[in-house]
C-alpha positions in Angstrom: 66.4 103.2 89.9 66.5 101.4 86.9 67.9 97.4 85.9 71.5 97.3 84.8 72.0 95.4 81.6 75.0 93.3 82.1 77.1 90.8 79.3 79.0 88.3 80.7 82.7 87.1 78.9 83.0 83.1 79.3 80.1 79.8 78.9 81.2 77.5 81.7 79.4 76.8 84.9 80.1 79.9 86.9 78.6 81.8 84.3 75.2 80.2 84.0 75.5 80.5 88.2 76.3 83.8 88.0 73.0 84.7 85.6 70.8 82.7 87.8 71.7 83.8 91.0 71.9 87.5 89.7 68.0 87.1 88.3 66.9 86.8 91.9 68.0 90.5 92.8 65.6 92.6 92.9 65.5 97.0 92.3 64.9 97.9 95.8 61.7 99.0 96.9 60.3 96.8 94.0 59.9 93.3 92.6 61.2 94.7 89.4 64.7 92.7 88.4 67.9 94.8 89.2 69.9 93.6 86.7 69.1 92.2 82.9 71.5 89.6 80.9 71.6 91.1 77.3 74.6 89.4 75.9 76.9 86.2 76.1 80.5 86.1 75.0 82.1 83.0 73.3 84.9 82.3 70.9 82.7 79.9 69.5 79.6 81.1 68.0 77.7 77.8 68.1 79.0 77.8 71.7 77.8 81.0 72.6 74.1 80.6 70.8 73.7 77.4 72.5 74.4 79.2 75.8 72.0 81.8 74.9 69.3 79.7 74.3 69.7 77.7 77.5 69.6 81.2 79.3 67.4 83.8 77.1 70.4 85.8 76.2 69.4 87.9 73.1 73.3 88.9 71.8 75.8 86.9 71.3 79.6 87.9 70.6 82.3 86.4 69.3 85.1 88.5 70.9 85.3 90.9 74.1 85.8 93.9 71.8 82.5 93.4 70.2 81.2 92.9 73.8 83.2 96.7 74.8 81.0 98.2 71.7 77.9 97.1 72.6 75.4 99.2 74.3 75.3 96.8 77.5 76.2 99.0 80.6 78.5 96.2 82.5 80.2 93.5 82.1 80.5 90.0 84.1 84.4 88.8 83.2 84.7 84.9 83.8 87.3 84.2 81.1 90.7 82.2 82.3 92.6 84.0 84.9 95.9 85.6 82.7 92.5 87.2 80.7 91.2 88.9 83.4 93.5 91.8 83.6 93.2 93.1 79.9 89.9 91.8 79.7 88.9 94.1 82.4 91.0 96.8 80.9 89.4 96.8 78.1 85.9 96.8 79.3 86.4 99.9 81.5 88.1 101.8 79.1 85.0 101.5 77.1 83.1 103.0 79.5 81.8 99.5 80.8 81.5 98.3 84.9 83.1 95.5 85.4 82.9 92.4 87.8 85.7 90.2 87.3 85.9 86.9 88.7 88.9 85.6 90.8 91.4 86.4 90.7 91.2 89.8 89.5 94.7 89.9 88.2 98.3 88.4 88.8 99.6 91.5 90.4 98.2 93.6 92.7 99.4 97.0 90.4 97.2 95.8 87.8 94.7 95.5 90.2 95.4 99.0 91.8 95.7 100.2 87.7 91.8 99.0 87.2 90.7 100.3 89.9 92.2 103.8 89.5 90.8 103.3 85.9 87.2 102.7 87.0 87.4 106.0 89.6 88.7 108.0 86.4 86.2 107.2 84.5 83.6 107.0 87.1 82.9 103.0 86.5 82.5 100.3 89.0 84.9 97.7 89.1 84.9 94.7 91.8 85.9 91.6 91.7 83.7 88.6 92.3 84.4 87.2 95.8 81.3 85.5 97.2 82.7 84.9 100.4 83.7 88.6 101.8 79.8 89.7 100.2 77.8 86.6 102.5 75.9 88.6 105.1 77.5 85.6 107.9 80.6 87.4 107.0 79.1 90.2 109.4 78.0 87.3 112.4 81.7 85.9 112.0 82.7 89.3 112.7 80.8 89.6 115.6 81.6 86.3 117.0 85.2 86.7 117.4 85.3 88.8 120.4 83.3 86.1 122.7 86.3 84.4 121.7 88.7 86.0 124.0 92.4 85.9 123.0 93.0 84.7 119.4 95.9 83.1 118.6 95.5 80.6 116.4 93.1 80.4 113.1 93.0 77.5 110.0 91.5 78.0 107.1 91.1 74.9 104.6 89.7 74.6 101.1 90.8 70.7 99.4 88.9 69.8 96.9 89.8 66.9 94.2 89.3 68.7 90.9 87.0 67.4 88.5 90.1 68.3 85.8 92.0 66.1 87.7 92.0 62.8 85.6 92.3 65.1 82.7 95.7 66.0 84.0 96.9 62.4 84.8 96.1 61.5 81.5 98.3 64.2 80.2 101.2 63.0 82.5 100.8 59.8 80.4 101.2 61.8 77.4 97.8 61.0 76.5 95.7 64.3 76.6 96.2 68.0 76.4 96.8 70.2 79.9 94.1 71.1 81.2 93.2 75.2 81.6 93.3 74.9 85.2 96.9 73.1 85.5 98.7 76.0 83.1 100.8 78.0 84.4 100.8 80.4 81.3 96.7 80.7 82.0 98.1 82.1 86.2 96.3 79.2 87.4 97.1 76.3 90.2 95.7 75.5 93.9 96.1 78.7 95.3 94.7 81.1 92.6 91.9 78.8 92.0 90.9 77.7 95.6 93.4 79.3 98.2 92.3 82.6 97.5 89.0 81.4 99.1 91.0 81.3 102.4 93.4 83.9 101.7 90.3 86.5 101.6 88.5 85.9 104.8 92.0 85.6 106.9 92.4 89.6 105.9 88.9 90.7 105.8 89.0 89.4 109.7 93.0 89.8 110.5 94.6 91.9 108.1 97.6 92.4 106.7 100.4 89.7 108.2 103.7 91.0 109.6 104.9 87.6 107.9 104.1 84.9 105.8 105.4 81.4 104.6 104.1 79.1 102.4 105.1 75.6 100.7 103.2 73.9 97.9 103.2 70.6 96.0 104.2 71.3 92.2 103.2 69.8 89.3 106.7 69.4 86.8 105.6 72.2 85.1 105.7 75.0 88.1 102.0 74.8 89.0 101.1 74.1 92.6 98.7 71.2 92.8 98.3 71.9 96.7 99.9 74.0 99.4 100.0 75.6 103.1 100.6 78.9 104.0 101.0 80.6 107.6 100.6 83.9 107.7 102.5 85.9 111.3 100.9 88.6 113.4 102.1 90.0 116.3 99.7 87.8 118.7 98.5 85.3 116.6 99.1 83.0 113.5 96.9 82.1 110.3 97.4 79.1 109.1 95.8 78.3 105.2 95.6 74.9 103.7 94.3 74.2 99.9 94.4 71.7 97.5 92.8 70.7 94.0 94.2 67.0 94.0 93.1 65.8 97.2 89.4 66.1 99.1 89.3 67.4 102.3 87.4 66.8 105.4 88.8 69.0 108.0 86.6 72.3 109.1 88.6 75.8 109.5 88.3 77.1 113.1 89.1 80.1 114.9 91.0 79.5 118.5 90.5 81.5 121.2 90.9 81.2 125.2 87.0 81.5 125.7 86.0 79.3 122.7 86.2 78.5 119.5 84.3 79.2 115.9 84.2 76.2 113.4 83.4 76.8 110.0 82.1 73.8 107.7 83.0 75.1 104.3 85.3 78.5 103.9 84.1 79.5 100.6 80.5 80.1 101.5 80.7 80.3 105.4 78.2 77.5 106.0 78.0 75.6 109.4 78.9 78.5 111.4 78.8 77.2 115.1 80.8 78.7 118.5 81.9 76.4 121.2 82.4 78.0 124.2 85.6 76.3 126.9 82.5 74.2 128.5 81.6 72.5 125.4 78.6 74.2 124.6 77.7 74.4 121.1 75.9 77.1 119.2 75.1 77.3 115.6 75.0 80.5 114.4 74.4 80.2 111.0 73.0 77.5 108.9 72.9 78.5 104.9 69.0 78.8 103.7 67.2 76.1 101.6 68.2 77.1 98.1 70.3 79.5 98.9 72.4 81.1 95.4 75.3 82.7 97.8 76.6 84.6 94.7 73.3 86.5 94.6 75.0 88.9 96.8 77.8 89.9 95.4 75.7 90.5 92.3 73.4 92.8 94.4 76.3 94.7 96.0 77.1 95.1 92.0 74.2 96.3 91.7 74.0 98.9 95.0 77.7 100.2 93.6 76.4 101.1 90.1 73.2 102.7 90.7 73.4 104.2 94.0 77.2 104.8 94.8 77.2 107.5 97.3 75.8 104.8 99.5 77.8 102.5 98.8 81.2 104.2 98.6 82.8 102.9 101.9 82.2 99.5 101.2 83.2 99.7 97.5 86.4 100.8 98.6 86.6 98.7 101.3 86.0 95.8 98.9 88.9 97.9 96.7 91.8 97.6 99.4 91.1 93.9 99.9 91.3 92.7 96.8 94.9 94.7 96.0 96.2 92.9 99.5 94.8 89.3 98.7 96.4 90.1 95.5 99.6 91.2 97.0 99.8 88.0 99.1 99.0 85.4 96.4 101.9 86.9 94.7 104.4 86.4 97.4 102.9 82.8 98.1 103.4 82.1 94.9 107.1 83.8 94.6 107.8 82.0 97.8 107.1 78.3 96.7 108.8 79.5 93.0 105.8 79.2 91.2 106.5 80.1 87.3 104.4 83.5 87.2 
């Protein structure tokens, strides 16, 4: 096998995160690196040189359809959300694979449209949840039977935005809104963060028989913060998230033999069972330097290159993101969210 030489679409710090965590994947079988950045995309040249410099990027674009042209074979999409759909598009009908942050799209058709586009054209396309990729996904999986009967689950993500004294200040009528309070960028608490709780309540669960949700809205639509329950036959999911507010509470998993606490949802660290005794037992505990992104750039990787072997989990990875999809759209249609 050989590297794949990826551009990436966006300069902020989930970029530069991406490119460094993605230099630690190795070809397998070989300390050679699996895959190459050749090319940064910026609407602002001096932007996107200085970016380049700071990261030995030898290309820089000034638009996504010089990126398309290029001879790069993939594409890394971290642009603002309501660009990720025609973004991704774009790239694919160019014969590009694509990983797209999240959210992949607004809709879960579009999302079902790029992915039927990618197995027309025989492309990759995923998009970039961390969380569902983490090999503790598997050992949370595995845990839940010693829990006996489950009928209760919480998953929280509430963490104060750094954008948020940006966004008081344009209350006062003093600043511009920022990208992550517009509604007309298909942004808020529950595309930004939520989905971080939304994704590993179906990966282990599902699809709900019902859902409800209320949220906390900003005068222009947007929801600042919000909860969510989502109803199956024997148990219920509850999901909490919030970008104005930090929170401190872990997410659990309740069952009648014991109970899995989780410290952080987004990168299922502190893993630890309690059994109805009190016993406690950790079961995972995140590795010293750990880059958690680093494997959903190798599964990138695995899907490209060597597809047959990856095929069930690619469409695995497929079907979840069209349901998270689907259910951030009712979430957001049930609190009457403006998109």
């Amino acid at each position: 096998m050989k590297p794949v030489r990826y551009g990436v679409i966006g300069t902020g710090w989930i970029v530069e995160r991406f490119i460094q965590s993605a230099a630690t994947v190795n070809i397998p079988g070989s300390a050679e690196p699996a895959l190459l950045c050749g090319g940064v995309c910026s609407r602002d040249r001096s932007r996107g040189e200085a970016f380049a410099g700071r990261n030995g990027i030898p290309q820089v674009f000034t638009s996504p359809e010089e990126l398309a042209g290029s001879d790069l074979e993939a594409v890394y999409i971290a642009s603002p959300n309501a660009l990720h759909y025609p973004q991704s598009r774009l790239c694919l009908s160019r014969g590009k694979h694509v990983l797209c942050e999240k959210p992949a799209a607004a809709s879960p058709d579009q999302v079902r449209e790029l992915l039927s586009l990618a197995r027309e054209r025989g492309l990759t396309y995923m998009e970039a949840m961390m969380t569902t990729r983490l090999p503790q996904m598997e050992l949370l999986r595995q845990a839940l039977p010693s829990l006996g009967r489950i009928s209760f689950a919480r998953f929280s993500f509430c963490q104060l935005s750094s954008k948020y004294p940006l966004l008081k200040q344009y209350d006062r009528g003093e600043g511009p809104l920022p990208n992550i309070f517009n509604p007309a960028l298909e942004t808020g608490a529950v595309m930004d963060i939520g989905i971080y709780c939304v994704y590993p309540a179906l990966a282990l669960f599902g699809l709900p028989e019902g859902l409800s949700a209320q949220a906390v809205r900003h005068e222009n639509g947007i929801d600042l913060c919000g909860t969510a329950v989502l109803s199956y036959p024997d148990k219920l999911v509850e999901l909490s998230y919030s970008k104005i507010a930090e929170g401190r509470a872990l997410s659990e998993v309740q069952g009648d033999q014991g109970t899995l606490l989780l410290r952080q949802i987004s990168q299922l660290v502190g893993l630890e069972r309690i059994d109805r005794q009190g016993n406690r037992e950790e079961l995972f505990r995140a590795p010293e330097g750990e880059l958690p992104m680093r494997h959903e750039a190798a599964r990138f990787y695995g899907c490209i290159r060597s597809p047959e072997n990856h095929r069930a989990l690619y469409e695995e990875d497929g079907r979840l993101a069209v349901d998270v999809s689907g259910i951030l759209q009712q979430i957001r249609s049930l609190c009457g969210m403006p998109f």
